[in-house]
C-alpha positions as CSV (number, residue, x, y, z in Angstrom):
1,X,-4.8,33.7,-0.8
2,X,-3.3,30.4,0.5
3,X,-1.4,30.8,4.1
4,X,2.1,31.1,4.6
5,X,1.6,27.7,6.7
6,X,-0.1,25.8,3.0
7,X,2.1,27.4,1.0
8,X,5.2,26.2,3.6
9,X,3.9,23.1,3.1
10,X,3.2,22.7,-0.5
11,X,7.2,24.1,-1.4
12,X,9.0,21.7,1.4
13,X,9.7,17.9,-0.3
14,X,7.7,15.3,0.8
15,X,8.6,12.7,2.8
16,X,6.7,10.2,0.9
17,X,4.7,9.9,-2.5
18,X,1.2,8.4,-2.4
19,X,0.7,6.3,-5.4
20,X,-3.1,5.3,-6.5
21,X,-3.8,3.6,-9.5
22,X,-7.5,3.4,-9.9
23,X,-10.3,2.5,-12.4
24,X,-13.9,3.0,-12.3
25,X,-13.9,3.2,-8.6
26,X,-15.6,6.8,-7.9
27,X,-17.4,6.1,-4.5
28,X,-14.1,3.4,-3.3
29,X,-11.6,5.9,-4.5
30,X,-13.3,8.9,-2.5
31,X,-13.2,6.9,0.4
32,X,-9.6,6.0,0.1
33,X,-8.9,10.0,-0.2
34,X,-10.6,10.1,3.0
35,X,-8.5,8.3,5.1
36,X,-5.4,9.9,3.7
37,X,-6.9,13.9,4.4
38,X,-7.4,12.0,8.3
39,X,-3.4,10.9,8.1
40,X,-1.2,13.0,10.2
41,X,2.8,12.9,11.0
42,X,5.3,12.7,8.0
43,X,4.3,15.0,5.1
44,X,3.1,13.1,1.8
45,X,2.4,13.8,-1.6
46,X,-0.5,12.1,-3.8
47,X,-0.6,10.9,-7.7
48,X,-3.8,9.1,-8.8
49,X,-3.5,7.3,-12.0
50,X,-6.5,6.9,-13.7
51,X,-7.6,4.5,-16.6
52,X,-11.5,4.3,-16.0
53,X,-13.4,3.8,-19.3
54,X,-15.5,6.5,-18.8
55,X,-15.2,9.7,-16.6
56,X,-12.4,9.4,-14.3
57,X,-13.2,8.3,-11.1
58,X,-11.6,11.1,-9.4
59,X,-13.8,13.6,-11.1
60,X,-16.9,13.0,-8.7
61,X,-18.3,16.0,-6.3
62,X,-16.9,13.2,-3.4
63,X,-13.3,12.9,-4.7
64,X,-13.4,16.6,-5.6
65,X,-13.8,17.4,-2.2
66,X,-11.2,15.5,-0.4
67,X,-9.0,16.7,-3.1
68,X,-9.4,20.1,-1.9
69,X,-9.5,19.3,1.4
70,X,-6.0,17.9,0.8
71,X,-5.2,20.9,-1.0
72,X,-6.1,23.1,1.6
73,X,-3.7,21.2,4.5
74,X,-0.6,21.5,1.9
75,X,-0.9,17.8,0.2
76,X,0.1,18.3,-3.1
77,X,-2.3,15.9,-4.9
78,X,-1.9,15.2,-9.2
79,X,-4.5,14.0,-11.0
80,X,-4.1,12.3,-14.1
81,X,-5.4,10.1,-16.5
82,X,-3.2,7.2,-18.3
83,X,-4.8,5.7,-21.1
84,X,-4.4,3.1,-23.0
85,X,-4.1,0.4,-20.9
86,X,-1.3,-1.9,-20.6
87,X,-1.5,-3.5,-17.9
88,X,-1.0,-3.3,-14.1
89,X,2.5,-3.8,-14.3
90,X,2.6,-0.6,-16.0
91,X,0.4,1.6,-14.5
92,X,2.8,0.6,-11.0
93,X,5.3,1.8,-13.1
94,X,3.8,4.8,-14.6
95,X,3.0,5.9,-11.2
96,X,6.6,5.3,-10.1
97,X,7.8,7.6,-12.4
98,X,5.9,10.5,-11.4
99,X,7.6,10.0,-7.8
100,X,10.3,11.6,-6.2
101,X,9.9,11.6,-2.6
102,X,12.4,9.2,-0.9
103,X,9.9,6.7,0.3
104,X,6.6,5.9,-1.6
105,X,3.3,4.0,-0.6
106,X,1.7,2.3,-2.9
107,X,-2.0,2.0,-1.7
108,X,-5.1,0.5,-4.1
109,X,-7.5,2.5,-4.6
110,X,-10.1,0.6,-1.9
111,X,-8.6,0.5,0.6
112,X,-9.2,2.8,4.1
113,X,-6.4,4.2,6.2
114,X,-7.2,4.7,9.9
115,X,-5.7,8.1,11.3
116,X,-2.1,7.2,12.1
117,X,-1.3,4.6,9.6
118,X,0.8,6.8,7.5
119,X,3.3,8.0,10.7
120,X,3.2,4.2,12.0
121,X,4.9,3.0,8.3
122,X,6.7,5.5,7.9
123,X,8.5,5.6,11.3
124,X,8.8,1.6,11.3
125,X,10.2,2.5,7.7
126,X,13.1,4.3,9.3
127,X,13.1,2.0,12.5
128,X,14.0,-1.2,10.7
129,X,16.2,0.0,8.0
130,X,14.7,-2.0,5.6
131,X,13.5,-2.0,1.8
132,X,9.8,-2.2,2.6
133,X,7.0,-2.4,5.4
134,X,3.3,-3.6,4.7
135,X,-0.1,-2.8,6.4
136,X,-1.4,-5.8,4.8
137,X,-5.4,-5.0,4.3
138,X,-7.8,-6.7,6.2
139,X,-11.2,-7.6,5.5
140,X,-13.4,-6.4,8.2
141,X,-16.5,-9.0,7.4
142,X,-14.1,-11.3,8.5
143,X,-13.7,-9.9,12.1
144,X,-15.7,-12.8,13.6
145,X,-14.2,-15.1,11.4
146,X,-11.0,-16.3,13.3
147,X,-8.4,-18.1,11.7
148,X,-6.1,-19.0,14.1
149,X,-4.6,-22.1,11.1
150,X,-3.8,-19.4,9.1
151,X,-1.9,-17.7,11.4
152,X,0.9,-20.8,12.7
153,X,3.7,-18.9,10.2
154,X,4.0,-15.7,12.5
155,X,7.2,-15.1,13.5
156,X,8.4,-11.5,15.1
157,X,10.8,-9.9,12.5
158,X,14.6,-10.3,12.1
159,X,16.8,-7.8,9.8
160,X,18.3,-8.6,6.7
161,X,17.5,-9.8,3.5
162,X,15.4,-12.9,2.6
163,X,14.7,-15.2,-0.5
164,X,11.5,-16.8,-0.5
165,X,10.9,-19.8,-2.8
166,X,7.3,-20.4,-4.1
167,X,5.3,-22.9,-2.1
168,X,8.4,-23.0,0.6
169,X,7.1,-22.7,4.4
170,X,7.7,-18.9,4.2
171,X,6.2,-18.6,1.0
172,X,3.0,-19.8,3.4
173,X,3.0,-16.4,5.4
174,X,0.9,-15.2,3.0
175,X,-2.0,-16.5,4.8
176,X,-1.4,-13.4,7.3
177,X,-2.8,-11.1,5.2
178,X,-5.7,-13.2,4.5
179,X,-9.3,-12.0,6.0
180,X,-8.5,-10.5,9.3
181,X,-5.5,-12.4,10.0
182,X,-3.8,-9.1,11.1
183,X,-6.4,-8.0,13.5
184,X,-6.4,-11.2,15.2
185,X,-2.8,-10.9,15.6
186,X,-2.7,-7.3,16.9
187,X,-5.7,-8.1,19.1
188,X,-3.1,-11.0,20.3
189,X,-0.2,-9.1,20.8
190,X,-2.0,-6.2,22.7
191,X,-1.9,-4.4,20.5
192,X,-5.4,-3.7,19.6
193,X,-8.7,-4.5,20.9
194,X,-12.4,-4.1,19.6
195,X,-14.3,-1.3,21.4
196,X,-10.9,0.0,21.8
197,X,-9.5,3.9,20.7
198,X,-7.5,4.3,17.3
199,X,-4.3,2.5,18.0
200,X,-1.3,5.0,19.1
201,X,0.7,5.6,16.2
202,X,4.1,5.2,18.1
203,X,2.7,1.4,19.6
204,X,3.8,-1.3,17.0
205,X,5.6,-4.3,16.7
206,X,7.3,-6.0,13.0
207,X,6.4,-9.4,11.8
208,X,8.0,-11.4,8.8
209,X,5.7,-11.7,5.4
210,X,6.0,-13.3,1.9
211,X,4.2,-10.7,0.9
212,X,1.1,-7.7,1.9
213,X,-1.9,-6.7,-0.4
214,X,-3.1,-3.3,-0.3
215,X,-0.9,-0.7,1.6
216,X,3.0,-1.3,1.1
217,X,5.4,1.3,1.4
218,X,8.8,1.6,-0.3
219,X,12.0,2.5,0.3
220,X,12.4,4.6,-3.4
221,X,16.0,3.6,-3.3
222,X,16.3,-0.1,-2.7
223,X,13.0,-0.4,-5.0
224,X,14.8,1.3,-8.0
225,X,17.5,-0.7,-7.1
226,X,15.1,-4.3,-7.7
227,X,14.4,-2.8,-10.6
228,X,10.8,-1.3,-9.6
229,X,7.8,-2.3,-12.3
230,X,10.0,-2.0,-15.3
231,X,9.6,-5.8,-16.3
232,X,6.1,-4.9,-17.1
233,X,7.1,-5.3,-21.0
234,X,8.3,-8.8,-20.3
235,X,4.9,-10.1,-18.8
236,X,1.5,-10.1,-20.6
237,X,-0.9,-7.3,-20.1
238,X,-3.5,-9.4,-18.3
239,X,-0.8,-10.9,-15.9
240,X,-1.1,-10.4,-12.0
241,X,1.1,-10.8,-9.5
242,X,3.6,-8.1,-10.3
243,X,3.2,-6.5,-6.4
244,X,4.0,-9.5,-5.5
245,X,7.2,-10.2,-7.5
246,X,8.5,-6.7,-6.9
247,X,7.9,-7.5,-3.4
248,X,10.0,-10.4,-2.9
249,X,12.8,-8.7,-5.0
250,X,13.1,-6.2,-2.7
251,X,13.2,-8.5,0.0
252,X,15.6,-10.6,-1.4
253,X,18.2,-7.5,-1.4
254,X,17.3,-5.3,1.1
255,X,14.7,-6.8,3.8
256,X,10.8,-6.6,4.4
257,X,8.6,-6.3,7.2
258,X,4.7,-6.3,8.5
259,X,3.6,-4.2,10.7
260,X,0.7,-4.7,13.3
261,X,-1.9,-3.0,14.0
262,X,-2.2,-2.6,10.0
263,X,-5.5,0.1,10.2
264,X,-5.5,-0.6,6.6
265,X,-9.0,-1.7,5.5
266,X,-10.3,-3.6,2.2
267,X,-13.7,-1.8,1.3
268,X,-13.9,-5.4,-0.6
269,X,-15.6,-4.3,-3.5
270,X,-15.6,-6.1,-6.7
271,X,-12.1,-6.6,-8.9
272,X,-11.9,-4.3,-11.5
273,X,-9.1,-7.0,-12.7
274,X,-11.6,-9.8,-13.6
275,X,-9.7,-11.1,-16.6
276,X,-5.9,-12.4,-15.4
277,X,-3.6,-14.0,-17.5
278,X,-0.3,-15.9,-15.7
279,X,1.5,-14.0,-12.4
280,X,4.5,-12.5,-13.2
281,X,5.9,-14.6,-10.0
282,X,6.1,-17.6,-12.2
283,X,7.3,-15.9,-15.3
284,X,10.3,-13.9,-14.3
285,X,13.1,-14.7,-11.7
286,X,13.4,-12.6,-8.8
C-alpha cells in the first residue's frame, strides 16, 4: 500500500507538466528520467511521447526503473505512444494537450537536469513574471572550448515583451546557447565554478535570449495564448524550427528570459531528426 505522503502527492495538482517527446532514445531517455527523479522543490508531473519505430524507448529495464522511482516519490508519470508520425510540430502539440498544470517544461529527451534545476526555473518563472525562462543546454565537450566571440550579445534581462527579427543583432543571442556559452557565463558571473558544489538553487541571475534549445519552461497561459504548436498543420512534416518560432511568439507578447547557471546538459548524441525540410521561422509570421 502506497503512503498517505505518495498518495498526498499523487492527488495534489502539479505545479508543472514535464513534456518528453522521444524516439528511439532508450539509454538517453533513461538518463533524462534520471535527473528529473534527482529534481526537488515545486511538484511536477511527466508525459513521455513516444514515436520510436520499434519498442518504445521507455520500455527498457533503465527507464522502467526511474519510472518507478518517480512513482514511488509521488510523480505522476504517463507513458504513451503516438504513432504515426507527423512531425515535430505535432508531437509538441500532442504533448501540450495532455497538459494541465499551469506551467510546463518542455525538455528533449537527452538532455540531463542537475538537482535543482527544476526549483531554479520554476521560481525565476514566478520571479520575472514572464511567458517563458530557458536553461539553454550546454555541451560539456565544449567546457575547454571558450568562446568568449560568441558571447558579446549578453545583456542582463529587462521585463516586457520583445520582437526579434531574423538575422537582427538580437536575433544573434543565439550564440549563448551554443557549446558551453552558458557555463562560461555563469563561471563569469560567479555564479558557478568547476570543482565547485551543485549550484544553490535560490542563486541566479536572468539574461536576454532569441531563443534556448533543450530545457524551456512555459507559462501554459501566455503559450496557449501564442497559439502553442497548433500551426503544425501549416508547416511540412520534416520542417524544424517550430521551438524556435513558438519561442519568439511568446516573447513577442509576453516576455522571455535565460537563466544562468542552466545545469541543463546535452548528452549530444546523434539527431534522431536527420532529414529537415524548411524551419517554420521562415514560413509562418510570429
Amino acid at each position: 500500500m502506497a503512503s498517505p505522503m505518495v498518495e498526498l502527492r499523487s492527488a495534489a495538482s502539479p505545479d508543472l507538466d514535464v513534456l518528453i517527446p522521444t524516439r528511439d532514445r532508450p539509454i538517453e531517455l533513461a538518463t533524462t528520467l534520471a535527473g528529473l527523479a534527482a529534481q526537488t522543490g515545486p511538484s511536477f508531473r511527466v508525459v513521455v511521447s513516444d514515436q520510436s519505430d520499434g519498442d518504445a524507448s521507455y520500455d527498457t529495464p533503465s527507464a522502467t526503473t526511474l519510472v518507478r522511482a518517480l512513482r514511488l516519490r509521488g510523480v505522476e508519470v504517463e507513458l504513451t505512444g503516438h504513432l504515426p508520425r507527423r512531425g515535430i510540430a505535432e508531437q509538441r502539440a500532442f504533448l501540450l494537450s495532455r497538459s494541465s498544470a499551469p506551467a510546463v517544461l518542455f525538455l528533449d529527451d537527452d538532455v540531463w537536469l542537475e538537482p535543482g534545476v527544476l526549483a531554479r526555473l520554476h521560481t525565476a518563472l514566478r520571479t520575472l513574471g514572464c511567458g517563458m525562462v530557458a536553461a539553454a543546454m550546454q555541451g560539456l565537450s565544449h567546457l575547454h572550448d571558450d568562446r568568449p566571440h560568441e558571447r558579446v550579445t549578453y545583456e542582463p534581462w529587462e521585463p516586457g515583451p520583445e520582437r526579434i527579427e531574423k538575422e537582427s543583432a538580437a536575433w544573434q543571442r543565439w550564440r549563448l546557447g551554443n557549446a558551453a556559452n552558458g557555463m562560461h557565463l555563469a563561471f563569469a558571473e560567479g555564479l558557478d565554478a568547476p570543482g565547485a558544489a551543485v549550484p544553490d538553487p535560490s542563486s541566479w541571475s536572468a539574461y536576454r535570449i532569441a531563443w534556448a534549445a533543450g530545457c524551456v519552461l512555459f507559462d501554459r497561459a501566455a503559450l496557449l495564448d501564442a497559439g502553442g504548436f497548433d500551426f503544425w498543420r501549416e508547416v511540412p512534416q520534416d520542417a524544424h524550427g517550430e521551438d524556435v518560432l513558438v519561442q519568439q511568439r511568446v516573447m513577442a507578447r509576453s516576455g522571455a528570459a535565460g537563466i544562468l547557471p542552466s545545469g541543463a546538459y546535452h548528452q549530444e548524441s546523434a539527431t534522431t531528426l536527420p532529414d529537415r525540410g524548411a524551419s517554420a521561422v521562415d514560413l509562418l509570421p510570429l
